[in-house]
CHARMM-style PDB file with segment names, atoms N, HN, CA, C and O in Angstrom:
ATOM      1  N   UNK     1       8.112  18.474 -11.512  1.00  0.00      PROA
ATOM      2  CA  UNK     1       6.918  18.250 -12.298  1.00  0.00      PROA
ATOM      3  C   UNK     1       7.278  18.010 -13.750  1.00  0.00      PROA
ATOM      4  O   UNK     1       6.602  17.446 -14.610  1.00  0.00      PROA
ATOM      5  N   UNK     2       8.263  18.454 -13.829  1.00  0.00      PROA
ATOM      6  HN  UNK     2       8.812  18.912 -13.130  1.00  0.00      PROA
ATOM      7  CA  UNK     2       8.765  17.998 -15.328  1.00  0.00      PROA
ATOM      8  C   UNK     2       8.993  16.935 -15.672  1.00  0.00      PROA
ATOM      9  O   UNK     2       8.825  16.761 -16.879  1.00  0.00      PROA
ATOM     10  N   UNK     3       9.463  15.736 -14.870  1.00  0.00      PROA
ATOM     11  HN  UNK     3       9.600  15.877 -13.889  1.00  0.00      PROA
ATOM     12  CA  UNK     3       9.996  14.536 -14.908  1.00  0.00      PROA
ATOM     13  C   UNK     3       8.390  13.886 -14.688  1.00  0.00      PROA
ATOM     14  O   UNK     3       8.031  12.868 -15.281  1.00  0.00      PROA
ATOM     15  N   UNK     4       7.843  14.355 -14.105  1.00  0.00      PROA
ATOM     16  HN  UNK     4       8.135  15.182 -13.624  1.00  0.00      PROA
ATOM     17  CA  UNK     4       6.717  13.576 -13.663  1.00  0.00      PROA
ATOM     18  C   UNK     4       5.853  13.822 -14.910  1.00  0.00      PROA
ATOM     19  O   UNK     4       5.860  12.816 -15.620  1.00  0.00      PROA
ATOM     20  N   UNK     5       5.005  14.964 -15.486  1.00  0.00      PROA
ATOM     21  HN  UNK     5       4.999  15.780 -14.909  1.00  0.00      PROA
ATOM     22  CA  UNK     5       3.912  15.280 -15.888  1.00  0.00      PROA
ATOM     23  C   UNK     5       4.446  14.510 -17.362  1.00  0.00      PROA
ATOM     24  O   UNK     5       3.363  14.214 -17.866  1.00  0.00      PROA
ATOM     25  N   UNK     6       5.469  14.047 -18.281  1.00  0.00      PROA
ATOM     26  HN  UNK     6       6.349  14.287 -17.871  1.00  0.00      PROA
ATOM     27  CA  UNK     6       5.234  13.413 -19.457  1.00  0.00      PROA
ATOM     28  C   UNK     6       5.102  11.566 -19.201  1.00  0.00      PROA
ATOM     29  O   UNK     6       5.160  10.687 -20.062  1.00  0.00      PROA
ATOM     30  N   UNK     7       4.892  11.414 -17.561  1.00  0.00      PROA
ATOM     31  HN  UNK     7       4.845  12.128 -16.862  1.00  0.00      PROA
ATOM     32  CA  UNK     7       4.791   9.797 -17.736  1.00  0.00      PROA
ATOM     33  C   UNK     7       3.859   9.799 -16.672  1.00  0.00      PROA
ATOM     34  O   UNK     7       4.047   8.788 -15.995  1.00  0.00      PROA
ATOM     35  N   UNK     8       2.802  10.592 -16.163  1.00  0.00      PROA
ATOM     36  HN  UNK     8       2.649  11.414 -16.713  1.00  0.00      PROA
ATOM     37  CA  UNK     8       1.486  10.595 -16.064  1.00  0.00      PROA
ATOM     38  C   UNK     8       0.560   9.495 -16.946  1.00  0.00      PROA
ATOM     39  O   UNK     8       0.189   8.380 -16.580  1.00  0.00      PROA
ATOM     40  N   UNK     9       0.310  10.178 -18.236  1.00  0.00      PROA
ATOM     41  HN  UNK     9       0.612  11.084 -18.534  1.00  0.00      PROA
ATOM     42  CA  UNK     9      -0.535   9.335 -18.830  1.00  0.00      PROA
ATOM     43  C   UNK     9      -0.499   7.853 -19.014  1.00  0.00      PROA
ATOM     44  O   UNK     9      -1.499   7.138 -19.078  1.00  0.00      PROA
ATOM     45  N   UNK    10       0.597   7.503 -19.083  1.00  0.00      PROA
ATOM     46  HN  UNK    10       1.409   8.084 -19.031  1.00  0.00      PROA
ATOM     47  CA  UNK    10       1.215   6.150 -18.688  1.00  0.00      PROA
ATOM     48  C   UNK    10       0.917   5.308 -17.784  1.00  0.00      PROA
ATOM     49  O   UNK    10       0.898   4.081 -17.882  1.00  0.00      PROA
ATOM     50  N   UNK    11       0.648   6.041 -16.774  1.00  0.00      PROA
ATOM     51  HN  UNK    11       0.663   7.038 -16.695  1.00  0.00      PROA
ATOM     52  CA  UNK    11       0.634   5.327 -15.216  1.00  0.00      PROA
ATOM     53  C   UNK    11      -0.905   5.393 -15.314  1.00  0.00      PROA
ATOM     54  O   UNK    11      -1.367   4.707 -14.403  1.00  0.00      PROA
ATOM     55  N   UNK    12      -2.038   6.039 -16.182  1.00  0.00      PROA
ATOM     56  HN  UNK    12      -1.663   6.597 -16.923  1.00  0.00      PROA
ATOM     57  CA  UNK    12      -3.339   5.597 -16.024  1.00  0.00      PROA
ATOM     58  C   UNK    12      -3.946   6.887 -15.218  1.00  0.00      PROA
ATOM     59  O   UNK    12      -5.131   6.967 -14.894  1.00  0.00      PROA
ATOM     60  N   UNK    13      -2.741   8.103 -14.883  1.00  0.00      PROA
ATOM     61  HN  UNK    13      -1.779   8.038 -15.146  1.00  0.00      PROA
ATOM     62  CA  UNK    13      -2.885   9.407 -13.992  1.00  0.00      PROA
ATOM     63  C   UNK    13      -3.454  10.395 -14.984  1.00  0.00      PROA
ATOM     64  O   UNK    13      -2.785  10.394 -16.018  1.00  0.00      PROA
ATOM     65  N   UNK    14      -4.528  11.285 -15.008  1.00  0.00      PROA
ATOM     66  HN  UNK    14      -5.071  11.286 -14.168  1.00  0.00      PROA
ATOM     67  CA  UNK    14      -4.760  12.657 -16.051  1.00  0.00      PROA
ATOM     68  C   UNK    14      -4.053  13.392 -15.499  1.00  0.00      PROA
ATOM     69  O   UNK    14      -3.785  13.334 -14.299  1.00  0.00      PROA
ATOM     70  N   UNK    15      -3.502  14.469 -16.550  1.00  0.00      PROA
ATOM     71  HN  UNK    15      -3.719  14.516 -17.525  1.00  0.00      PROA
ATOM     72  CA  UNK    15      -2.534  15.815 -16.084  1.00  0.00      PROA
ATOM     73  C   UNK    15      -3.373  16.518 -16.855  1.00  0.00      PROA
ATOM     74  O   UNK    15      -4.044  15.989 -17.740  1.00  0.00      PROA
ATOM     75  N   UNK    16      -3.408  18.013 -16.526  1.00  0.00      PROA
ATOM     76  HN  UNK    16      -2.862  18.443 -15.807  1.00  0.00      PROA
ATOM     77  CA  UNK    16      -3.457  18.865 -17.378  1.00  0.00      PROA
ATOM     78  C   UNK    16      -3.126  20.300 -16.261  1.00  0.00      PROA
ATOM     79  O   UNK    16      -3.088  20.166 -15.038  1.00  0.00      PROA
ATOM     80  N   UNK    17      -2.896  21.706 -17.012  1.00  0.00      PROA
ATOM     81  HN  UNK    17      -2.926  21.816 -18.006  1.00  0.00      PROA
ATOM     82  CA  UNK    17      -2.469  22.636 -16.748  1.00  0.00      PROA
ATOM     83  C   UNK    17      -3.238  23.543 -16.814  1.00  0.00      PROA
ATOM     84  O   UNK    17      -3.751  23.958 -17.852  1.00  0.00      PROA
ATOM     85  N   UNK    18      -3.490  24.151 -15.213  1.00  0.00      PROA
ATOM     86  HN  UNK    18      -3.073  23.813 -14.369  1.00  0.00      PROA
ATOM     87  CA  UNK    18      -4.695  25.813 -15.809  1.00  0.00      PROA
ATOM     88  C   UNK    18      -4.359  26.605 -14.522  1.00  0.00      PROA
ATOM     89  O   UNK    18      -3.286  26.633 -13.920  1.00  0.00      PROA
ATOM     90  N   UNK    19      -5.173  27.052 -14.322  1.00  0.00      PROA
ATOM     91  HN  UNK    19      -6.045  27.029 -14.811  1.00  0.00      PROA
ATOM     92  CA  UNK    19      -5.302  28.330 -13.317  1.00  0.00      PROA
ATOM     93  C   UNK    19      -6.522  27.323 -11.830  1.00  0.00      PROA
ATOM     94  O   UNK    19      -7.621  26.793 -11.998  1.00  0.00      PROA
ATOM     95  N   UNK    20      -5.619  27.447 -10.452  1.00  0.00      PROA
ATOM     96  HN  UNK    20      -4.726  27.877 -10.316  1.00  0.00      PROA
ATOM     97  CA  UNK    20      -6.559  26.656  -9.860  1.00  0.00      PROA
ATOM     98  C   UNK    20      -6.863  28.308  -8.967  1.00  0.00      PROA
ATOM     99  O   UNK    20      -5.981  29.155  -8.824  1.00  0.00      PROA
ATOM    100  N   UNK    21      -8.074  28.431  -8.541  1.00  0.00      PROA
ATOM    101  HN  UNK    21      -8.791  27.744  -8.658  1.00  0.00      PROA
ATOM    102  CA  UNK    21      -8.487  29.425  -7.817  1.00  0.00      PROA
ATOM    103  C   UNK    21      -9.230  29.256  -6.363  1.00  0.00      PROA
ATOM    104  O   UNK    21     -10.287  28.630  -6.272  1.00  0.00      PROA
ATOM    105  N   UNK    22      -8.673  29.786  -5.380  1.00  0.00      PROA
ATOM    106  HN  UNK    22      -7.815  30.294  -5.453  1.00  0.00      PROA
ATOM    107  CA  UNK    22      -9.120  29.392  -4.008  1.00  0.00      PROA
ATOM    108  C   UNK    22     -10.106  28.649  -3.925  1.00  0.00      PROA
ATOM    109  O   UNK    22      -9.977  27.522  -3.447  1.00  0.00      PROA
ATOM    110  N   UNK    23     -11.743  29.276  -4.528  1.00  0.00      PROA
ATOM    111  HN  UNK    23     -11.848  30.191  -4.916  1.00  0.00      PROA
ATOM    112  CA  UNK    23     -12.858  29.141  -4.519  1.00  0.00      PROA
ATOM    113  C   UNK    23     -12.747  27.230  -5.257  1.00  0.00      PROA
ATOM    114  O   UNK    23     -13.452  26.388  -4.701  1.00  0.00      PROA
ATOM    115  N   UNK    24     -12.108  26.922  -6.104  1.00  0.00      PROA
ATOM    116  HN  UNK    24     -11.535  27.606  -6.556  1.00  0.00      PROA
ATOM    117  CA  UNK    24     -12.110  25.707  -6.854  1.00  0.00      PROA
ATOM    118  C   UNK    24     -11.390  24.284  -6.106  1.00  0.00      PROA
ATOM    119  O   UNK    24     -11.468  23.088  -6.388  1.00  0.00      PROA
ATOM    120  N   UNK    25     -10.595  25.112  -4.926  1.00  0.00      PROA
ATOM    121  HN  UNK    25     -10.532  26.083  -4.697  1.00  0.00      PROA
ATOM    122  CA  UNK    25      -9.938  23.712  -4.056  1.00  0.00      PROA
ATOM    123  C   UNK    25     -11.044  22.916  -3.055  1.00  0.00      PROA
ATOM    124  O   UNK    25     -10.601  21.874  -2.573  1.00  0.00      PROA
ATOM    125  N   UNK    26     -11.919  23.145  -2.819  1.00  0.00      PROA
ATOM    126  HN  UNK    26     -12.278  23.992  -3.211  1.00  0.00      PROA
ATOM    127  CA  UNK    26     -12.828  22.241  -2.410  1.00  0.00      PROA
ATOM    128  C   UNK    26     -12.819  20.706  -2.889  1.00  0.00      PROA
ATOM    129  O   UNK    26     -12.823  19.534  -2.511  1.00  0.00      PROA
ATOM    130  N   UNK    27     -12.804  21.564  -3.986  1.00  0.00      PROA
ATOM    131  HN  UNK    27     -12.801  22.516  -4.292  1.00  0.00      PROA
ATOM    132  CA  UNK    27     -12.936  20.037  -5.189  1.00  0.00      PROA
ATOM    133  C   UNK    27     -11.822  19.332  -5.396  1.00  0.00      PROA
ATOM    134  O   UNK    27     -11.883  18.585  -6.372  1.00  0.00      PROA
ATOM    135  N   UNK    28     -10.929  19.328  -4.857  1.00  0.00      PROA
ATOM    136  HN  UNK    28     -10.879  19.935  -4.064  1.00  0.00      PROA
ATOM    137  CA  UNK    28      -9.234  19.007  -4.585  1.00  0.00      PROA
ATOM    138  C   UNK    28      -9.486  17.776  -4.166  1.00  0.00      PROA
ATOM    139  O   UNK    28     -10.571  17.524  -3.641  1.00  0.00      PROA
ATOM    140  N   UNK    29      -8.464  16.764  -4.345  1.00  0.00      PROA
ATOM    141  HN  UNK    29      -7.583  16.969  -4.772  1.00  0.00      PROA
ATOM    142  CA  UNK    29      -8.418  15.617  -2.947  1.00  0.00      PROA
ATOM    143  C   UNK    29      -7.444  15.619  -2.483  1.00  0.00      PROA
ATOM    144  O   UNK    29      -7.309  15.001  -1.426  1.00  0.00      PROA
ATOM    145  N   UNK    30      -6.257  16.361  -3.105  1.00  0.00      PROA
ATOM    146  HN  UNK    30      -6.366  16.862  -3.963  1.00  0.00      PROA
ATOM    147  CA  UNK    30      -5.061  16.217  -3.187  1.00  0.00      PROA
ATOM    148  C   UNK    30      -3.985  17.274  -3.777  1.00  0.00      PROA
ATOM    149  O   UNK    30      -4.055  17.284  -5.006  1.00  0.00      PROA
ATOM    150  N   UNK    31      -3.109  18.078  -3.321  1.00  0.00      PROA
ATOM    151  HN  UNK    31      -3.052  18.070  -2.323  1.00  0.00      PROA
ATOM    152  CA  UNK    31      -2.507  18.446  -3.581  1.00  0.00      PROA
ATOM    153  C   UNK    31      -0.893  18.406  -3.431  1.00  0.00      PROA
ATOM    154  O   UNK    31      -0.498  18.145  -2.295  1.00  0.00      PROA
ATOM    155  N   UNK    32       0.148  18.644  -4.483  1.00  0.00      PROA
ATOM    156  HN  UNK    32      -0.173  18.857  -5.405  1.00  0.00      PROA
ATOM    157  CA  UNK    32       1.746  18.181  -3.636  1.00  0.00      PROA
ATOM    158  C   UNK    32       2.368  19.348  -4.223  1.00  0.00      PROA
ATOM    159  O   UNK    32       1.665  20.253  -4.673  1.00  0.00      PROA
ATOM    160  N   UNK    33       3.922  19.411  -4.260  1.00  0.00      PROA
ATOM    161  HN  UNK    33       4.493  18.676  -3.894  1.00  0.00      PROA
ATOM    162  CA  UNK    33       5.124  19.992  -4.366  1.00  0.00      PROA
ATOM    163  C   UNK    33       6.088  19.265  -4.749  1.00  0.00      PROA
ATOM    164  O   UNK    33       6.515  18.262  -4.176  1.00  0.00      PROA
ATOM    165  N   UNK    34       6.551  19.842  -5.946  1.00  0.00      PROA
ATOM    166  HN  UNK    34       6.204  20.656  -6.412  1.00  0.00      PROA
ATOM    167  CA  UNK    34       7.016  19.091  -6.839  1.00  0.00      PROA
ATOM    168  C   UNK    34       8.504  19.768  -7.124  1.00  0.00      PROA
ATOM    169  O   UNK    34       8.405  20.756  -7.852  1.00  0.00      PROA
ATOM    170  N   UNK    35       9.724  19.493  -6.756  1.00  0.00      PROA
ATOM    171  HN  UNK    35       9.805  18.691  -6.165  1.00  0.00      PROA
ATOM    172  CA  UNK    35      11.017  20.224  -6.855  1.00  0.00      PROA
ATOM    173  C   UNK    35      12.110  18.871  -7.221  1.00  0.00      PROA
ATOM    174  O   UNK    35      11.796  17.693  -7.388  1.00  0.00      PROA
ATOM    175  N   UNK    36      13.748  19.621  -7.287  1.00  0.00      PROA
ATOM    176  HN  UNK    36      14.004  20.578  -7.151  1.00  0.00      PROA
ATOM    177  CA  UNK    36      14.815  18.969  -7.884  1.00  0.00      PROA
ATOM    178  C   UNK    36      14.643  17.264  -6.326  1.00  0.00      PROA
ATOM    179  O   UNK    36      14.950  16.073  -6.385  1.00  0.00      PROA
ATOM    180  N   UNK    37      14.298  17.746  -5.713  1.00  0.00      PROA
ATOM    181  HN  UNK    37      14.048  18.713  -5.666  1.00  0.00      PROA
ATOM    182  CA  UNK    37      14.853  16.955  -4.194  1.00  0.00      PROA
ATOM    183  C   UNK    37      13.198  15.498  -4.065  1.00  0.00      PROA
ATOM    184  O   UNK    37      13.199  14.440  -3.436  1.00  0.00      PROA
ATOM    185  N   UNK    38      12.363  15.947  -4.702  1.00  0.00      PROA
ATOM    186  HN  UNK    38      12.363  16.806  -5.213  1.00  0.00      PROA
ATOM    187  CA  UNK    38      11.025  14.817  -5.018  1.00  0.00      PROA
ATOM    188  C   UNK    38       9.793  15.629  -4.627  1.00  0.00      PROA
ATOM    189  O   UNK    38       9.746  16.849  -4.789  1.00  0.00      PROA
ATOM    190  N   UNK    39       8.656  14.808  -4.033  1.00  0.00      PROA
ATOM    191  HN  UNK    39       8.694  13.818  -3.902  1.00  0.00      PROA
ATOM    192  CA  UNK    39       7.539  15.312  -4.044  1.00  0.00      PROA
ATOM    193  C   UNK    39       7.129  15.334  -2.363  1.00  0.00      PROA
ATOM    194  O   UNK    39       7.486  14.673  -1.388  1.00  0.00      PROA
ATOM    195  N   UNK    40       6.199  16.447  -2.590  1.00  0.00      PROA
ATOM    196  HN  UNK    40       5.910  16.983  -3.383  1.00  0.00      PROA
ATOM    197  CA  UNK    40       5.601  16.541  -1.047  1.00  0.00      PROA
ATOM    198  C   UNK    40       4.133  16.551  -1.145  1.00  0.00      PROA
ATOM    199  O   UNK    40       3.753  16.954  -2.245  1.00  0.00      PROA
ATOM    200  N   UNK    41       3.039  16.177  -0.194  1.00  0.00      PROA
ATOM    201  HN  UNK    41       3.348  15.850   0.699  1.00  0.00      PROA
ATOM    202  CA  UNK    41       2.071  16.666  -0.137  1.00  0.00      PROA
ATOM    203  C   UNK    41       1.597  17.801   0.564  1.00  0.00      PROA
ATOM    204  O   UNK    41       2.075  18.196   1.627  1.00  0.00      PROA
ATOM    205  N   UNK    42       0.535  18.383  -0.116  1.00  0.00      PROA
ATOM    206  HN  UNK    42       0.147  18.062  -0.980  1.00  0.00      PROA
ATOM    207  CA  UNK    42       0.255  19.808   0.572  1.00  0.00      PROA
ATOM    208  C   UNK    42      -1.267  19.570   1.173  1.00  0.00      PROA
ATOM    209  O   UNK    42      -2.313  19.254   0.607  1.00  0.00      PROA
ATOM    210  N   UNK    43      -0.996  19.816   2.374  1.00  0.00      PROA
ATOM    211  HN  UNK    43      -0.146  20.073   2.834  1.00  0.00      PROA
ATOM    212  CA  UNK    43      -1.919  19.416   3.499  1.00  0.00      PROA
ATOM    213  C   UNK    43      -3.186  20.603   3.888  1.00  0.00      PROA
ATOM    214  O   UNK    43      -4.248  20.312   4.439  1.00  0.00      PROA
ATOM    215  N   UNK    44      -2.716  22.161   3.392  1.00  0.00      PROA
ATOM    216  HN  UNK    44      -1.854  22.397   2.945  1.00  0.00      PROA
ATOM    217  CA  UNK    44      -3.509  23.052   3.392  1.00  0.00      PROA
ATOM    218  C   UNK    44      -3.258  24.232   2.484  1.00  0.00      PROA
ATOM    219  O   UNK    44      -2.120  24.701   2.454  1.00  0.00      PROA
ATOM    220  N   UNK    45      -3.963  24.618   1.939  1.00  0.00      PROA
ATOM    221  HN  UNK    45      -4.887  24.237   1.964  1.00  0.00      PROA
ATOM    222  CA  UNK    45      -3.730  26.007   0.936  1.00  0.00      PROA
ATOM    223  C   UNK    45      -4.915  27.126   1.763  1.00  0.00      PROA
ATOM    224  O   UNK    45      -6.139  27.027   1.854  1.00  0.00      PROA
ATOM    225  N   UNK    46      -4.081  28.060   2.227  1.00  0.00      PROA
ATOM    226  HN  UNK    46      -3.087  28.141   2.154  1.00  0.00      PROA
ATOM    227  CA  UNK    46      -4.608  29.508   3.145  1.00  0.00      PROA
ATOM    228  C   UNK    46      -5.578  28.654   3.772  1.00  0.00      PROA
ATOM    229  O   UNK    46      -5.000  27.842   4.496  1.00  0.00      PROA
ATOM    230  N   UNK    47      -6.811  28.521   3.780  1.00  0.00      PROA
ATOM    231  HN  UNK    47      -7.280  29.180   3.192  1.00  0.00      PROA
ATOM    232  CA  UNK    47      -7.754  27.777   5.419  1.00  0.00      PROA
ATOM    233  C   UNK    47      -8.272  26.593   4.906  1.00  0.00      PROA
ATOM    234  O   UNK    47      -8.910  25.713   5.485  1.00  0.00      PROA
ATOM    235  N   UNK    48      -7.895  26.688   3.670  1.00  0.00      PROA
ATOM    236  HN  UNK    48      -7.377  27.403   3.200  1.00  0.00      PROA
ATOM    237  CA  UNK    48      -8.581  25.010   2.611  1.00  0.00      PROA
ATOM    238  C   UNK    48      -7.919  23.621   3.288  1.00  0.00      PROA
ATOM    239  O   UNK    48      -6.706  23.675   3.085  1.00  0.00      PROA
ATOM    240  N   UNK    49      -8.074  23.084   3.609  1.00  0.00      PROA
ATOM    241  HN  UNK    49      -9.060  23.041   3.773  1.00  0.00      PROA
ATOM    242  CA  UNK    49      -7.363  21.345   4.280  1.00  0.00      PROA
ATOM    243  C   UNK    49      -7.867  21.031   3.372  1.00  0.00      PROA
ATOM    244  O   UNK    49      -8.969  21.446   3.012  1.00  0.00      PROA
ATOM    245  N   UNK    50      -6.733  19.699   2.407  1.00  0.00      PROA
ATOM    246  HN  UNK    50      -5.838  19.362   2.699  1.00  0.00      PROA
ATOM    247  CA  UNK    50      -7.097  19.096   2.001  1.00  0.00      PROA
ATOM    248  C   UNK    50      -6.740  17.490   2.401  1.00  0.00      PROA
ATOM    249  O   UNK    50      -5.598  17.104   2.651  1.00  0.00      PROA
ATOM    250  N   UNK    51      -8.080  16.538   2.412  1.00  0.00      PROA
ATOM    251  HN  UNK    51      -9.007  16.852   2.208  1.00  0.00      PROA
ATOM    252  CA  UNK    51      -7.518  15.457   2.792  1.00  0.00      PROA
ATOM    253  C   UNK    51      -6.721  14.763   2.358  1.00  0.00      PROA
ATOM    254  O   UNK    51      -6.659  13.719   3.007  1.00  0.00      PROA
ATOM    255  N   UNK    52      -5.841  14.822   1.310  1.00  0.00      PROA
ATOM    256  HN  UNK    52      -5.891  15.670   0.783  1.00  0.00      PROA
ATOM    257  CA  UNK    52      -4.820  13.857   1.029  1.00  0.00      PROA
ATOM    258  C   UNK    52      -5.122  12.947   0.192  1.00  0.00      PROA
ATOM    259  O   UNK    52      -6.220  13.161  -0.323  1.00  0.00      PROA
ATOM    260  N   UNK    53      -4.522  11.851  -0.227  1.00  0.00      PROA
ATOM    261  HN  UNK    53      -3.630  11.678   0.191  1.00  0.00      PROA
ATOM    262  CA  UNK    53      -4.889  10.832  -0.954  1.00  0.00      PROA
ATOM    263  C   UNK    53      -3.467   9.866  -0.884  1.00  0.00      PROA
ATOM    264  O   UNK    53      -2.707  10.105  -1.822  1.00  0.00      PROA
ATOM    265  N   UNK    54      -3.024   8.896  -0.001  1.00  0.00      PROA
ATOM    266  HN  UNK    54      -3.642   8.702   0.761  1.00  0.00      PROA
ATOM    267  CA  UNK    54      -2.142   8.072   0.193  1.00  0.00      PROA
ATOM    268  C   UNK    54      -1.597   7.380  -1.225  1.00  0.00      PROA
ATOM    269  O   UNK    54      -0.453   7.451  -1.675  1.00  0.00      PROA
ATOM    270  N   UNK    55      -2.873   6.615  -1.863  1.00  0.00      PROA
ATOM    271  HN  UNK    55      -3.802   6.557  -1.498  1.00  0.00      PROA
ATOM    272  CA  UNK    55      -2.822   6.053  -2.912  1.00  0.00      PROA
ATOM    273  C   UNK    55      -1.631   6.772  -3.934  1.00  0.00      PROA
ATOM    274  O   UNK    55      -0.532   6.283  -4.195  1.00  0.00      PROA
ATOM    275  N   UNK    56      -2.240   8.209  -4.481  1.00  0.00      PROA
ATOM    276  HN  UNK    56      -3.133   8.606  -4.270  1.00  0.00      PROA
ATOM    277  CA  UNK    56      -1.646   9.166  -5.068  1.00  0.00      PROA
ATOM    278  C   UNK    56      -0.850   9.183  -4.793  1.00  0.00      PROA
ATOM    279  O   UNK    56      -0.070   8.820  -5.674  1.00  0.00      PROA
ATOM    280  N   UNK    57      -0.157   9.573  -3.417  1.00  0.00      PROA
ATOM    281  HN  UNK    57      -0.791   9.868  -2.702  1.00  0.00      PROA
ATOM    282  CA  UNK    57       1.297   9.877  -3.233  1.00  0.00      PROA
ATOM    283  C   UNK    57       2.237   8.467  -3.279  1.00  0.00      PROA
ATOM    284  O   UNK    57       3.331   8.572  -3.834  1.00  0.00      PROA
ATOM    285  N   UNK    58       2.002   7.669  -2.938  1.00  0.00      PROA
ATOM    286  HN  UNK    58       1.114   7.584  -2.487  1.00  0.00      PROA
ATOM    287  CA  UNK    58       2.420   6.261  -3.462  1.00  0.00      PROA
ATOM    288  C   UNK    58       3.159   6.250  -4.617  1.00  0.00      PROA
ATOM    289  O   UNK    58       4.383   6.165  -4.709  1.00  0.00      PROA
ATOM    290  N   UNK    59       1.961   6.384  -5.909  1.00  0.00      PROA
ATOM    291  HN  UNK    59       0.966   6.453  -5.834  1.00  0.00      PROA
ATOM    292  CA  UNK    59       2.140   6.139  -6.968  1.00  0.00      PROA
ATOM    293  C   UNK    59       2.958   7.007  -7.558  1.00  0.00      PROA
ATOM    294  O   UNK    59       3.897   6.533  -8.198  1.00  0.00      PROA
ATOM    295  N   UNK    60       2.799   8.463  -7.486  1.00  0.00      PROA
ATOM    296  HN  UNK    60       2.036   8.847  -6.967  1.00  0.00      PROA
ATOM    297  CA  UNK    60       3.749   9.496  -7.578  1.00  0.00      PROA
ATOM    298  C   UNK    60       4.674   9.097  -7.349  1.00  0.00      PROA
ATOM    299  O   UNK    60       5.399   8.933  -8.331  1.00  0.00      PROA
ATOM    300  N   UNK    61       5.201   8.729  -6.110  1.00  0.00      PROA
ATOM    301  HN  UNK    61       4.612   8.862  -5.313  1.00  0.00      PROA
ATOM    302  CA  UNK    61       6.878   8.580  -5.695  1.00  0.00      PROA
ATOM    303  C   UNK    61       7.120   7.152  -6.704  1.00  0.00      PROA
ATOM    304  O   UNK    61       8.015   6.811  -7.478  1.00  0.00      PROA
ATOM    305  N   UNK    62       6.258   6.743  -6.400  1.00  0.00      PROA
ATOM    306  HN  UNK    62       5.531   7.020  -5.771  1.00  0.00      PROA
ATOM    307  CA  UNK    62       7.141   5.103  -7.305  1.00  0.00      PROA
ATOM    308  C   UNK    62       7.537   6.003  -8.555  1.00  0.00      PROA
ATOM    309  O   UNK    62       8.746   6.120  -8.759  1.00  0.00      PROA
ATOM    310  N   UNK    63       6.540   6.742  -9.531  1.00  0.00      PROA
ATOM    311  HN  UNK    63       5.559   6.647  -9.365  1.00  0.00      PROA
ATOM    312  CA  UNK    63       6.489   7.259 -10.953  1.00  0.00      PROA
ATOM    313  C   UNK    63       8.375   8.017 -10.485  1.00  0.00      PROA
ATOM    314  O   UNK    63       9.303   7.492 -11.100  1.00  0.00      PROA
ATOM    315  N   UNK    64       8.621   8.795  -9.784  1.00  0.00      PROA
ATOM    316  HN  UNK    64       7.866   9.222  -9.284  1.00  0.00      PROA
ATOM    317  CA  UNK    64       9.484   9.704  -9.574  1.00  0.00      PROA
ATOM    318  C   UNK    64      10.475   9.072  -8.806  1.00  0.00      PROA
ATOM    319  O   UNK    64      11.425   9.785  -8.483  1.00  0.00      PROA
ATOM    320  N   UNK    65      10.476   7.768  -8.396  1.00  0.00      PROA
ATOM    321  HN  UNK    65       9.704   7.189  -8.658  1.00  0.00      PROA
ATOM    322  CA  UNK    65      11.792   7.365  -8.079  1.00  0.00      PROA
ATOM    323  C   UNK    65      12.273   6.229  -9.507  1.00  0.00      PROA
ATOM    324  O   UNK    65      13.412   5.763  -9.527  1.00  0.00      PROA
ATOM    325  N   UNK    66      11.782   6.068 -10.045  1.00  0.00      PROA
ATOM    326  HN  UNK    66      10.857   6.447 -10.028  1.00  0.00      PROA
ATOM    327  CA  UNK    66      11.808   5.112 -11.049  1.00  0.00      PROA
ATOM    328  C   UNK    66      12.342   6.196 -12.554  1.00  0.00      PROA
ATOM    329  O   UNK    66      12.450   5.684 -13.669  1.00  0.00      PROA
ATOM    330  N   UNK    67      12.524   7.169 -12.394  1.00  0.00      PROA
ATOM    331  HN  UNK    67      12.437   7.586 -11.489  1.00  0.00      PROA
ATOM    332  CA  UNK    67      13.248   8.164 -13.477  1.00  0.00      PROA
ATOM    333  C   UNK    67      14.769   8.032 -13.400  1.00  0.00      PROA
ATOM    334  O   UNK    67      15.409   8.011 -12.349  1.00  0.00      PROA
ATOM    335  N   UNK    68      15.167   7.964 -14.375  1.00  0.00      PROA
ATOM    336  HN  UNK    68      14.647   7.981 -15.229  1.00  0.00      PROA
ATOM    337  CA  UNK    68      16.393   7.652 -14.396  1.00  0.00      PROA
ATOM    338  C   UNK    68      17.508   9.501 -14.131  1.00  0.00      PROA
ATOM    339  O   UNK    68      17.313  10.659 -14.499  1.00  0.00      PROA
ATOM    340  N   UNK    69      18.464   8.892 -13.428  1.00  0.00      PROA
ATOM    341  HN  UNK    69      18.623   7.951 -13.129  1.00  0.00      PROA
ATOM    342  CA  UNK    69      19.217  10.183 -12.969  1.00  0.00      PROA
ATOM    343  C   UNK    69      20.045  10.945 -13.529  1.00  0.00      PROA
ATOM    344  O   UNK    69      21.071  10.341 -13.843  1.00  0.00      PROA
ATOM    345  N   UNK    70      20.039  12.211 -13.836  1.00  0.00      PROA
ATOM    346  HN  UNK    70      19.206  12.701 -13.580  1.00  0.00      PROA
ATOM    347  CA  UNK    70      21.478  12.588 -14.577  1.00  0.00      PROA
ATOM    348  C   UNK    70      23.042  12.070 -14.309  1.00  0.00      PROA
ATOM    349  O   UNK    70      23.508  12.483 -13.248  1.00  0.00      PROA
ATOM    350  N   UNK    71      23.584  11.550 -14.803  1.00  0.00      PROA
ATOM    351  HN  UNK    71      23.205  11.214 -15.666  1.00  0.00      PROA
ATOM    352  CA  UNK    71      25.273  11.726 -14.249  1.00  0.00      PROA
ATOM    353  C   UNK    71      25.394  12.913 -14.058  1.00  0.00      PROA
ATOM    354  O   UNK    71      24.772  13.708 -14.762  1.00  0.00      PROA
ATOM    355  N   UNK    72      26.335  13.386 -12.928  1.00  0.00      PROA
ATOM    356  HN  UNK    72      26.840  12.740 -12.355  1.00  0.00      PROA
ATOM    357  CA  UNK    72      27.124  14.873 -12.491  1.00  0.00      PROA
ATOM    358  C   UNK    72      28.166  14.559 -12.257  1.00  0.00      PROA
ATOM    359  OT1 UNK    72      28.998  15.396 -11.907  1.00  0.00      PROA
TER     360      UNK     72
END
């Protein structure tokens, strides 16, 4: 999420950061997982399903394969 959330605004995507609370994922369309290895979508939080959003995850991965890599 680090690599991702400063070239959000760029791509035409809103970010912002708070507290999401069970009761508030209704209103979700979409949720993912965000680590060193790329992104995942998250398909349910405790009995909440959320439907997804293809589009989103699309654009995400393009945003996150298009970052340039550390040398090691």
């Amino acid at each position: 999420m680090q690599l991702l959330e400063p070239r959000l605004p760029g791509s035409g995507l809103p970010a912002g950061r708070g507290p999401v609370r069970l009761a508030d994922l209704p209103s979700f369309t979409a949720a993912l997982v965000a680590n060193s290895r790329g992104i995942a979508p998250v398909g349910r939080i405790g009995t909440t399903t959320l439907p997804g959003c293809p589009a989103l995850m699309r654009t995400l991965s393009e945003i996150y394969e298009s970052i340039p890599r550390d040398p090691i």
